[in-house]
SELOGU-120990 format. One record per residue (C-alpha): residue number from 1; residue in one letter; chain; x, y, z. Coordinates in steps of 0.25 Angstrom, whole numbers, plus 2048, in hexadecimal, padded with zeros to 3 digits. Layout:
# residues N
node resi=NUM resn=A chain=A px=X py=Y pz=Z
...
***
This chain:
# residues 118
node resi=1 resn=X chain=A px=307 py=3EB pz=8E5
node resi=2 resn=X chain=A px=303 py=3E3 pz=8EF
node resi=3 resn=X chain=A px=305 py=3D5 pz=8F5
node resi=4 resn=X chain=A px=300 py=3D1 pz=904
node resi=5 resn=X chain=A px=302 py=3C6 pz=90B
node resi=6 resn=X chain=A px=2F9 py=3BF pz=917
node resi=7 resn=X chain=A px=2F6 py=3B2 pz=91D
node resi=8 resn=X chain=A px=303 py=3AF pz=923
node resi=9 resn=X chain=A px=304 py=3AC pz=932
node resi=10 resn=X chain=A px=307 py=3A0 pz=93D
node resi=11 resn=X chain=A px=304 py=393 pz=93A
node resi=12 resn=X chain=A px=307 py=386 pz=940
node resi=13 resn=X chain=A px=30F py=37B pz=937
node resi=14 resn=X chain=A px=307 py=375 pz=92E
node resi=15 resn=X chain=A px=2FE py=37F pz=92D
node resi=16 resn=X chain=A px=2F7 py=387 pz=922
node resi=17 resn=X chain=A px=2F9 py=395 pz=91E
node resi=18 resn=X chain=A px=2F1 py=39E pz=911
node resi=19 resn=X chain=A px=2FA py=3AB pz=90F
node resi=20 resn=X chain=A px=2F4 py=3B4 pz=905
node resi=21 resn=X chain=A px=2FB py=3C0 pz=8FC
node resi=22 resn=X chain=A px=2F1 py=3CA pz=8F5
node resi=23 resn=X chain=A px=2F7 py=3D1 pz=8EB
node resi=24 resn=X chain=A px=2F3 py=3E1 pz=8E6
node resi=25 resn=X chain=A px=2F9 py=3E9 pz=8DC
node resi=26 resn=X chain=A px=2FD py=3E0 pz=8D0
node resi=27 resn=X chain=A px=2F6 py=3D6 pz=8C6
node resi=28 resn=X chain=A px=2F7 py=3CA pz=8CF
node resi=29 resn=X chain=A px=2F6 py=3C1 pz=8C5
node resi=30 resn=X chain=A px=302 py=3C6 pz=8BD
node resi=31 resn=X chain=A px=30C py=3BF pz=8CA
node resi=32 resn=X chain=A px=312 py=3B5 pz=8CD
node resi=33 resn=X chain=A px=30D py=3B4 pz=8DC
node resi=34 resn=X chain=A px=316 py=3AE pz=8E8
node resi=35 resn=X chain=A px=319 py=3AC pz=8F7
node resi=36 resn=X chain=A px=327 py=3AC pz=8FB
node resi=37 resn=X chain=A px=32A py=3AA pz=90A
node resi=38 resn=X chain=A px=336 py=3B0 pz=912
node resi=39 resn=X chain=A px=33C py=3AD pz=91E
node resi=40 resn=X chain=A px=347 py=3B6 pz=928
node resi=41 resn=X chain=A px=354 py=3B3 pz=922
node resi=42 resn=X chain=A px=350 py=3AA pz=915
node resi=43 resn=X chain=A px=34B py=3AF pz=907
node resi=44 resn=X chain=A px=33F py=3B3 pz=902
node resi=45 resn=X chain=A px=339 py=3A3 pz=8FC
node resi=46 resn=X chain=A px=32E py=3A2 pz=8F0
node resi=47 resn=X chain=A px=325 py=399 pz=8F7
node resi=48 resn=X chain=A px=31A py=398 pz=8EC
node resi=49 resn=X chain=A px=317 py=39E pz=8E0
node resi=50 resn=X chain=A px=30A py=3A0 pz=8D6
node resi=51 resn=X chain=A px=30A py=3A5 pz=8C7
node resi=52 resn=X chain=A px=300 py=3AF pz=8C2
node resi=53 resn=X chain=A px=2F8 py=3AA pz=8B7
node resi=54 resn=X chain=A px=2F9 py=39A pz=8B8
node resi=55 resn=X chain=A px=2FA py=399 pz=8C9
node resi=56 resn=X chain=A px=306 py=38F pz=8C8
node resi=57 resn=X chain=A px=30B py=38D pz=8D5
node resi=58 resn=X chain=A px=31A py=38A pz=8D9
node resi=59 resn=X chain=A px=320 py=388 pz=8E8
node resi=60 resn=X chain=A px=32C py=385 pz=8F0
node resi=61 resn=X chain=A px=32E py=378 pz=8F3
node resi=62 resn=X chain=A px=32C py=37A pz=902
node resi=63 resn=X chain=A px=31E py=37E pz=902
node resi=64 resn=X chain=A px=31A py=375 pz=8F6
node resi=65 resn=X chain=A px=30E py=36C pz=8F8
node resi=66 resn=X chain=A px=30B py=376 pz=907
node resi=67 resn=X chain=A px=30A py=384 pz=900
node resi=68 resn=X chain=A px=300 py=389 pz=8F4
node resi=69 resn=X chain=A px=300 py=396 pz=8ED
node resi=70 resn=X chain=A px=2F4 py=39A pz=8E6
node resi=71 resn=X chain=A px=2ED py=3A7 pz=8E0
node resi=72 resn=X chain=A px=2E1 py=3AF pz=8DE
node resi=73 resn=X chain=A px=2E3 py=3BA pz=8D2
node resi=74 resn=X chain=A px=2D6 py=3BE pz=8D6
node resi=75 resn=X chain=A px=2D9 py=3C1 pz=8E4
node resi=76 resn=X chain=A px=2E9 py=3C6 pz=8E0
node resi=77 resn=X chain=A px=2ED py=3BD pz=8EC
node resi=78 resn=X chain=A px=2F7 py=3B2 pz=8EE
node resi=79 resn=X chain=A px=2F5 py=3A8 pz=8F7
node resi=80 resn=X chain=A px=2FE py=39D pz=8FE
node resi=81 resn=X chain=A px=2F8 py=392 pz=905
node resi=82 resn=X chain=A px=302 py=38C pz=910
node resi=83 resn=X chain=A px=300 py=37D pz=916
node resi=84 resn=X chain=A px=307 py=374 pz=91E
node resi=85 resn=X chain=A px=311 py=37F pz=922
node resi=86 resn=X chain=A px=31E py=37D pz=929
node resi=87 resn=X chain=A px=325 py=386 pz=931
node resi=88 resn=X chain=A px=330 py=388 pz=927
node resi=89 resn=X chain=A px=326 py=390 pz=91E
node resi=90 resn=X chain=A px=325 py=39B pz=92A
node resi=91 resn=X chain=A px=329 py=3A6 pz=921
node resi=92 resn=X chain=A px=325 py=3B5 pz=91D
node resi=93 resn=X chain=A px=31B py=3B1 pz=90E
node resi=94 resn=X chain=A px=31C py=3BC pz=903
node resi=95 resn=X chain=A px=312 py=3BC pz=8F8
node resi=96 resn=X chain=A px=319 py=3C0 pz=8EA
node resi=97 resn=X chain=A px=314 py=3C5 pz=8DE
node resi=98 resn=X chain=A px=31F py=3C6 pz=8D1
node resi=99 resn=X chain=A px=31A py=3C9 pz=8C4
node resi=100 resn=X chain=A px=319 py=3BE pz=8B9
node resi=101 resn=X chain=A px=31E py=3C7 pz=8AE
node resi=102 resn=X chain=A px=32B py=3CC pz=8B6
node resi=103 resn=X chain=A px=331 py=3C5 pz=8C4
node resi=104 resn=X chain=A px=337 py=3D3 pz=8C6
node resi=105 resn=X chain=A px=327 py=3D8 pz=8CB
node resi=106 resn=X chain=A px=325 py=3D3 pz=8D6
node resi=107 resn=X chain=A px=31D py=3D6 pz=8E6
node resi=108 resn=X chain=A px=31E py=3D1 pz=8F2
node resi=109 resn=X chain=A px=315 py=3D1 pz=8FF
node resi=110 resn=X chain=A px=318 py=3D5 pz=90D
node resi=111 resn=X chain=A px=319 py=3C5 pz=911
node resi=112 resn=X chain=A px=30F py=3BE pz=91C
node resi=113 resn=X chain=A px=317 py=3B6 pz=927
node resi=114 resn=X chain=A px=313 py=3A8 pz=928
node resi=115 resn=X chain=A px=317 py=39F pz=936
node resi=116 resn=X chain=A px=318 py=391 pz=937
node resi=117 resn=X chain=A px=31A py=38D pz=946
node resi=118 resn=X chain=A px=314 py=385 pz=950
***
């Protein structure tokens, strides 16, 4: 099993960023697919999340209306598209991958560093 993680980087606010997670090693379309984000200090925090089999979305209230999270079944890859960053969402971005029949099966990427800074 595998989930990796790119697109991350330095952005000025405001900008845009795409991350990507491609996933290997399971039946993609059997998980619930999500990016958390992690800072030094702070908790792991579920940014967004997508189902398997209807796509339904749900985010947390500080990236709603900036942040969208879609997938490609075909491609076994989760996406997040980033816009109107702040520097607040500077943070390391983990793709994850839980099981829709059990919460207990779950994967986690390496993570992909995302900069906001001027």
């Amino acid at each position: 099993v595998q989930l990796v993680e790119s697109g991350g980087g330095l952005v000025q606010p405001g900008g845009s960023l795409r991350l990507s997670c491609v996933a290997s090693g399971f039946t993609f379309s059997s998980y619930i697919m999500s990016w958390y984000r992690q800072t030094p200090g702070k908790e792991r925090e579920l940014v967004a999340s997508v189902s398997g089999p209807s796509g339904s979305t749900n985010y947390v209230d500080s990236v709603k209306g900036r942040f969208t999270i879609s997938r490609d079944n075909a491609k076994n890859t989760v996406y997040l598209q980033m816009s109107s960053l702040k520097p607040e969402d500077t943070a390391v971005y983990y793709c994850k991958a839980t099981w829709l029949a059990s919460i207990n099966y779950a994967y986690w990427g390496q993570g992909t560093q995302v900069t906001v800074s001027s």
